[in-house]
C-alpha positions, 0 to 999 in steps of 0.5 A: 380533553372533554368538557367535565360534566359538572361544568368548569368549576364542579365545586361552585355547583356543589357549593350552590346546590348545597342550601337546597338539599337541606330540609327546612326543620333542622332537626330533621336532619339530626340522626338518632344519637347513643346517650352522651354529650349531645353537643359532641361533634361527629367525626367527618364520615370516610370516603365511600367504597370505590365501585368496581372497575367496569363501573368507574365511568358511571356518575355517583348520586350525591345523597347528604348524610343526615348530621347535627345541626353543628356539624351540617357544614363540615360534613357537606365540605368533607362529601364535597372534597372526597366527591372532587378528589374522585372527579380528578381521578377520573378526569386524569384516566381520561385524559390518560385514554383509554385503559388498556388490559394487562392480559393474564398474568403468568406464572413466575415459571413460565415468565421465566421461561419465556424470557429466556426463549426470549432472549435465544431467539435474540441471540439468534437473530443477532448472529444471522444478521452478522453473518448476512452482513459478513456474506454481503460484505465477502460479496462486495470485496468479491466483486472489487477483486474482480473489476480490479483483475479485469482492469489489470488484464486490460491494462496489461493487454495494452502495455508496452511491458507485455510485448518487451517481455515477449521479445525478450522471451523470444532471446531464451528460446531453444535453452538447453538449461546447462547454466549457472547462477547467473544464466551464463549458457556455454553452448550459447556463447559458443553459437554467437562467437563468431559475431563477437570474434567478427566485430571484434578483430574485423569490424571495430578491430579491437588492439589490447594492451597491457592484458598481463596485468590481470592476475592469473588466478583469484579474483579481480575487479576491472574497473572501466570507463563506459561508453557506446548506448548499449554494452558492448565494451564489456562484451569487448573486454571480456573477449580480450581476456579470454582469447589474449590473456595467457590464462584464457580466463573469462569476465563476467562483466555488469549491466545497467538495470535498465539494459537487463530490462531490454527486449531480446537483448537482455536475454542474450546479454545473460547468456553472454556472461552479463550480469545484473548490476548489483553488489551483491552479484559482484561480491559472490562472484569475486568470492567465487574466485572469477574476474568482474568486470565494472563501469562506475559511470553506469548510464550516465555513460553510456548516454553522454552527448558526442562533444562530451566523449572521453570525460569520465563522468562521477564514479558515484559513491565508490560502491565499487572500493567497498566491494574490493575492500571486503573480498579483497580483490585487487582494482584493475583499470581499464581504459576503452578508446573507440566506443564513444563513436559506435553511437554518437548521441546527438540529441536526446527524446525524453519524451519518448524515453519516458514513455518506453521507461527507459533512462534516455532516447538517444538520437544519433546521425543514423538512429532513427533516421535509418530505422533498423539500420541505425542498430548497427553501430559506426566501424570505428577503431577500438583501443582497450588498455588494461593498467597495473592493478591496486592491491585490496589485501594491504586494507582490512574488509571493516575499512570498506565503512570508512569513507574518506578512504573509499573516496580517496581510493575512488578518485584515485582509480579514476584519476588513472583511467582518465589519464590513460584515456587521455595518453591513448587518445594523444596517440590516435591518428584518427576515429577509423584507422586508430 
């Protein structure tokens, strides 16, 4: 802030100066007065006209009206006071800076138009800034999308999946598409029959019993114990009731999630007759009037350790009952003697399992040891018992919900199972020659 002109305290120099602009005769100070009263006090004089505005910074010269000796004083102190409300002002716009011009005013029209131009081009550049923003946003997800895909393709280059469904491609080669819902080919079942007849009456030399007791027409639920690492007892079975029952029917037998899931075989699995495991393909089946066959042991099964062989494991939750309840198929059992010593398990490699995603490793006499040779399983000798059916048609299909039916009707099929497992083994001689 600049020093004042006057000095700190402008009033006390105005004050001190006053006495020296005084006249020594008083009365030369008095002005030419109209006829009155001589001793009436003069009304203090009004401010001075402002100068104008481009003059403002020049100092105004302090010139003392002429007054009555009685109103010398008064009038001094009024100038005084007018003089220093002025010097505040001023002091205030300079320390406010320096004034800026407003500029032209414009017609109340125009100043109208103008904001709403204004306000368009606002608008407008509020809608290209989001649109810039959704471009650069459509860039970047572009961008992400493209790094995932290429980590997905590397990631599919090096999977163990990727070559498992090749090899399984490679079971579905020369299809001549004659199939049903279920990817059951005639014509391929027909060109590996003679494998199947040969590990059935040569190599495992398979005896059936009691085959009669499948129903000749309608549907039926073959419920069997389940052995062996890879399904061939459904395939058995199956082959039993074609060529040995009377009626020549077909079963349709199903397979482990994890078996549909396997390179090569899988696919001929399918077009052998297997069947995805689900309750949902075993009640459209059974609807269709066709036999089915079942292994409520499912993998637990299939990979049971050798000093475990022959010991049904849990039947799970009787999915199976619900199944007969509704389409009221009747439950045949069937005991499979022989299958437990295609593979012995021996040992397990989880660690090897977990990498293949598979639900066990097993690790048999032959398998790893033999490499390709330990696919081929023992020659041991088959027995497949087929026992009298328990009718469904005596419960309704809303009994399916009850549970402790279900599980009675469980336990009880699996108690028949494990009991003519155990009357067959009591008649076997021995492993290889029955």
């Amino acid at each position: 802030m600049a020093k004042p002109v006057l000095g700190s305290d402008p009033l006390a120099r105005l004050k001190a100066r006053a006495p020296e602009l005084l006249p020594e005769p008083a009365q030369a100070l008095a002005p030419e007065e109209p006829a009155g009263d001589a001793n009436a006090s003069a009304p203090p004089p009004a401010d001075p006209p402002q100068a104008p505005r481009q003059e403002a910074d020049a100092p105004e010269p302090f010139e003392p009206e002429a007054s009555a000796p009685g109103a010398a004083d008064g009038a001094i102190e009024a100038r005084i006071r007018a003089f220093e409300r002025r010097l505040e002002r001023r002091l205030q716009q300079f320390d406010a800076g320096p004034a800026r011009d407003a500029g032209p005013s414009l017609d109340p029209t125009e100043e109208r138009r103008l904001v709403e131009v204004l306000a368009r081009v606002e608008e407008r550049v509020g809608k290209l800034s989001t649109l810039v923003e959704e471009l650069e946003e459509e860039e970047r997800q572009g961008l992400l999308e493209s790094i995932l895909e290429l980590g997905d393709a590397v990631q599919r280059a090096f999977s163990f999946d990727t070559y498992r469904r090749a090899l399984g491609n490679l079971g579905m080669r020369d299809r001549r598409f004659e199939v049903d819902d279920f990817g059951l080919e005639s014509d391929a079942r027909e060109s590996v029959l003679p494998l199947v007849r040969f590990l059935f009456e040569r190599w495992w030399r398979v005896q059936a019993s009691g085959v009669e007791n499948v129903p000749f027409e309608g549907p039926a639920l073959l419920v069997a114990n389940h052995s062996g690492v890879l399904p061939w007892d459904g395939v058995m079975i199956s082959h039993a009731i074609e060529h040995l029952h009377p009626a020549q029917r077909r079963a349709r037998f199903l397979a482990e999630d994890w078996v549909a899931t396997l390179p090569f075989v899988s696919a001929v699995i399918r077009r052998l007759g297997g069947v995805r495991g689900c309750r949902e393909n075993a009640e459209r089946l059974l609807r269709r009037g066709e036999l089915v066959a079942v292994f409520p042991e499912g993998v637990k099964g299939l990979g049971k350790y050798f000093h475990q062989r022959y010991r049904l494991q849990r039947f799970g939750r009787g999915g199976f009952v619900q199944i007969s309840l509704r389409t009221g198929a009747p439950i045949v059992p069937v005991a499979v003697i022989g299958a437990e010593e295609t593979y012995p398990v021996i040992a397990k490699a989880n660690w090897l399992a977990n990498a293949l995603r598979a639900p066990f490793f097993p690790v048999s006499p032959t398998w790893p040891l033999l490499g390709p040779l330990g696919f081929i399983p023992l020659p041991s000798k088959w027995q497949i018992r087929f026992g009298e059916p328990i009718p469904a048609d005596t419960y309704r299909p809303a009994d399916a919900d009850n549970e402790f039916l279900v599980n009675q009707l469980k336990e009880k099929v699996r108690g028949t199972i494990q009991t003519m497992i155990d009357d067959t083994l009591a008649e076997r001689r021995s492993i290889w020659f029955g």
